[in-house]
C-alpha positions as a Python dict, from the first residue, in 0.01 Angstrom:
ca = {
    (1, 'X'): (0, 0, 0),
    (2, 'X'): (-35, -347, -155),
    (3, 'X'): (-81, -234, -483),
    (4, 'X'): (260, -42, -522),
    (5, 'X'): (433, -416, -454),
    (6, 'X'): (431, -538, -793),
    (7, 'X'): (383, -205, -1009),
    (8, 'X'): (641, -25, -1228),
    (9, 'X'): (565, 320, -1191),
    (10, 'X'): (899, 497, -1209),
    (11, 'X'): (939, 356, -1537),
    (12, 'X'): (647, 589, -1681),
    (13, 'X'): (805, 864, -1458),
    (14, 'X'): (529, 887, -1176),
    (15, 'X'): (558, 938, -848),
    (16, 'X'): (395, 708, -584),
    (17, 'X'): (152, 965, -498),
    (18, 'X'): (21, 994, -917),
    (19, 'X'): (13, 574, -874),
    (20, 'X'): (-217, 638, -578),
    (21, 'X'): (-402, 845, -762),
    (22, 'X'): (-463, 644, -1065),
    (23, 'X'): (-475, 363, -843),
    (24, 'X'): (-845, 559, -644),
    (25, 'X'): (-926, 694, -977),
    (26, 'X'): (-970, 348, -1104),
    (27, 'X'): (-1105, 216, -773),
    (28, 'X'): (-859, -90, -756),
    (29, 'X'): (-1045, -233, -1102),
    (30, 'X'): (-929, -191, -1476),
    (31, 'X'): (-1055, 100, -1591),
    (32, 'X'): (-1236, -97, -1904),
    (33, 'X'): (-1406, -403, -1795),
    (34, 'X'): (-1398, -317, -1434),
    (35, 'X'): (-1274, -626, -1325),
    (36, 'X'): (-1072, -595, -962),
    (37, 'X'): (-665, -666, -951),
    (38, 'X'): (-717, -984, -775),
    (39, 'X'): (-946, -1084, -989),
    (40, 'X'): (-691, -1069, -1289),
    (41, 'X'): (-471, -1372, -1432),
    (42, 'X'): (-152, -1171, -1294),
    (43, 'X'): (-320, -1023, -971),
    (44, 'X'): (-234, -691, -1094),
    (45, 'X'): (-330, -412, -1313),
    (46, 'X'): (-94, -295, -1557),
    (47, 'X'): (4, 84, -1631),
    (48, 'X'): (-125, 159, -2015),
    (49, 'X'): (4, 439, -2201),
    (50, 'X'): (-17, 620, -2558),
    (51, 'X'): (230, 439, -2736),
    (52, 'X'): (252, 787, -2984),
    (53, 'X'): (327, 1001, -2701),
    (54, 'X'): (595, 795, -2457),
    (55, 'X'): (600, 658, -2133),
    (56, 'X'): (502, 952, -1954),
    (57, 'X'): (169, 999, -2119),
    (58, 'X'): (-6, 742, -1884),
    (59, 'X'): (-403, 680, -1935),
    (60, 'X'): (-470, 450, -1686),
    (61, 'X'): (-488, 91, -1538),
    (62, 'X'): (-574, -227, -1712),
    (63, 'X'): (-589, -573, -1631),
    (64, 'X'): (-373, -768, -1883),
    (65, 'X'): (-636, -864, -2107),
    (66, 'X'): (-753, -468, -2174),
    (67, 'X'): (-420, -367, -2204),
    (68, 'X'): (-410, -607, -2527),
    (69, 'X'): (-676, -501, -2636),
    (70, 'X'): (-589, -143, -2596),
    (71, 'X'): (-273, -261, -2878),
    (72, 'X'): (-556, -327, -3128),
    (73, 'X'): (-740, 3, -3088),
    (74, 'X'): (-400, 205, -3104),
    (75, 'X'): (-373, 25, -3428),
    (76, 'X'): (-703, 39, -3540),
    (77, 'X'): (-766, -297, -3569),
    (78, 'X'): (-1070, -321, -3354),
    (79, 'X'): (-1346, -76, -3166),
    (80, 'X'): (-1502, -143, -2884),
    (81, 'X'): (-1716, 126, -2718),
    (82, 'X'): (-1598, 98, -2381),
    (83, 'X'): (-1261, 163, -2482),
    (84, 'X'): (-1315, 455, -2652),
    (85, 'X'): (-1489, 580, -2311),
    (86, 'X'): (-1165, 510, -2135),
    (87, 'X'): (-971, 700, -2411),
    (88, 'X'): (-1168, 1006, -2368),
    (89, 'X'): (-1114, 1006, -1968),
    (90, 'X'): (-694, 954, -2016),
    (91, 'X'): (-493, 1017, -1689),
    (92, 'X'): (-277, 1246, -1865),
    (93, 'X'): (-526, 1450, -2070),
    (94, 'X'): (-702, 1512, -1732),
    (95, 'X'): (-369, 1617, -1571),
    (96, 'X'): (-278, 1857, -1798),
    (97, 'X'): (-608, 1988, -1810),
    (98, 'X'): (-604, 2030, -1464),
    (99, 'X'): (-231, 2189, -1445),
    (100, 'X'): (-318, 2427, -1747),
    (101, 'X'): (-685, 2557, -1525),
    (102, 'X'): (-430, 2603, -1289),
    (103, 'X'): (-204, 2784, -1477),
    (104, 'X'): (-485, 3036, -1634),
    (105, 'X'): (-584, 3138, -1286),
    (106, 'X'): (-226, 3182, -1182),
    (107, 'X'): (-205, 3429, -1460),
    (108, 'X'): (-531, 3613, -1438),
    (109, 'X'): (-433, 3677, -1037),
    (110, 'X'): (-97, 3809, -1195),
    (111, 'X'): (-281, 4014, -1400),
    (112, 'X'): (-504, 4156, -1117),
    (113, 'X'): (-250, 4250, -878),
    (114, 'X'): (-13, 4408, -1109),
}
């Protein structure tokens, strides 16, 4: 896919298929101001994650100027509403919420058949 030629996804320790899916999640548009990739300065969209948490904890994709912006909101510098949407809807908070659903039913079926 054209959007894996300039991205640096093994650095945050995801697979090609999690890029795809942040990738559809986002719908090929940063994830704040919805603007597309090739609409961006860079042509691209750039992996953002919680600085607090490391590499792995990826929230999403952001055209260049979002992902600056994103710095200030870590920091508390500046709000801005539709950042704090994105925030709530993190990649990584919804995968682990996702692998731990999966995990409770794994254990109540445990629990049934035993």
């Amino acid at each position: 896919m054209t959007h894996h030629a300039t991205c640096q996804h093994g650095a945050y320790r995801l697979t090609c298929q999690d890029y795809d899916d942040l990738w559809e999640h986002a719908g090929g548009k940063c994830e704040i101001c919805r603007t597309s990739a090739a609409e961006t300065p860079h042509g691209k969209l750039f992996i953002d994650h919680a600085q607090e948490y490391g590499f792995f904890a990826v929230r999403g994709l952001l055209c260049s100027k979002c992902n600056t912006l994103m710095r200030y909101v870590d920091r508390g510098e500046k709000s801005d509403p539709r950042a704090r949407a994105y925030l709530a809807n993190a990649w990584f908070v919804r995968l682990l919420h996702a692998r731990h659903a999966g995990n409770v039913v794994a254990r109540r079926q445990q629990r049934v058949s035993a």
